[in-house]
C-alpha positions as CSV (number, residue, x, y, z in Angstrom):
1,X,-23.7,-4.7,-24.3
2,X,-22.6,-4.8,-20.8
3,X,-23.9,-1.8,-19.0
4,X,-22.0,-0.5,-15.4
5,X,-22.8,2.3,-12.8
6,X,-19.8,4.3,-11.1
7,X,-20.2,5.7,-8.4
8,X,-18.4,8.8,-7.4
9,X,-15.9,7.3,-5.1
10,X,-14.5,5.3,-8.7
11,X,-14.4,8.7,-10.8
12,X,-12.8,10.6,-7.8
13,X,-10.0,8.0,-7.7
14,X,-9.6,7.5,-11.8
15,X,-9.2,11.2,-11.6
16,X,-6.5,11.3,-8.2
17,X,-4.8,8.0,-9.7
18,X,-4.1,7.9,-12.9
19,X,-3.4,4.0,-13.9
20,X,-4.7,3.0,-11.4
21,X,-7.7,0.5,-11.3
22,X,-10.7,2.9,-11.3
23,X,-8.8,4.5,-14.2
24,X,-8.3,1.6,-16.0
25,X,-12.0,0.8,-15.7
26,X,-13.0,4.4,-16.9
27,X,-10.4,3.7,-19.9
28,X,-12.6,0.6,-20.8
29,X,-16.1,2.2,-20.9
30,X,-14.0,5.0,-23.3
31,X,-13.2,2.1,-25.6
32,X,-16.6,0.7,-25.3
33,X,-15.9,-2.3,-23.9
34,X,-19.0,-1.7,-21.8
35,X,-21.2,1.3,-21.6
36,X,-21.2,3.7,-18.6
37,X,-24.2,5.1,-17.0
38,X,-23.5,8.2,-14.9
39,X,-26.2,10.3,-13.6
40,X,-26.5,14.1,-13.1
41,X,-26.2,13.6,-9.3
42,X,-23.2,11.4,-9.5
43,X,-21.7,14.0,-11.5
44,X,-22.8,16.4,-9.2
45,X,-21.4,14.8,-6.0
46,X,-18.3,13.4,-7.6
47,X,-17.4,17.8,-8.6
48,X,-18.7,18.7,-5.1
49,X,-16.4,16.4,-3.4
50,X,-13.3,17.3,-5.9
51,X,-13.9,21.2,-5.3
52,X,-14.9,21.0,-1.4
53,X,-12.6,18.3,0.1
54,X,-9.9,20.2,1.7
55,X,-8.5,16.6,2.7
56,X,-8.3,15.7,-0.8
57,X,-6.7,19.2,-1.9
58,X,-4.2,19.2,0.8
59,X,-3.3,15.4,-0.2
60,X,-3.5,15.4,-4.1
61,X,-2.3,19.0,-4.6
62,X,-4.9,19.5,-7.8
């Protein structure tokens, strides 16, 4: 099976945009159409990012 890194840039916008593209992609790897590999420091920098980023806060309002 096809296997694809995201980095955290794709799961910070499947999470700002839903249906979008990079949420479209992450819908795909749910369905296991191919199989995502994350790491703990993707995960890591992807929820730093998403909890530090007062441009993103001020823009997306989450």
């Amino acid at each position: 099976m096809t296997r694809a890194v995201f980095d955290s840039t794709v799961l910070i916008s499947a999470f700002l945009r839903p249906g979008g593209l990079s949420d479209e992609l992450l819908s795909l790897a749910t369905d296991e159409r191919f199989v995502l590999l994350l790491s703990p420091a993707i995960i890591a920098e992807t929820w730093r990012k998403l909890l530090t980023s007062a441009r993103l806060q001020a823009r997306y309002h989450y």
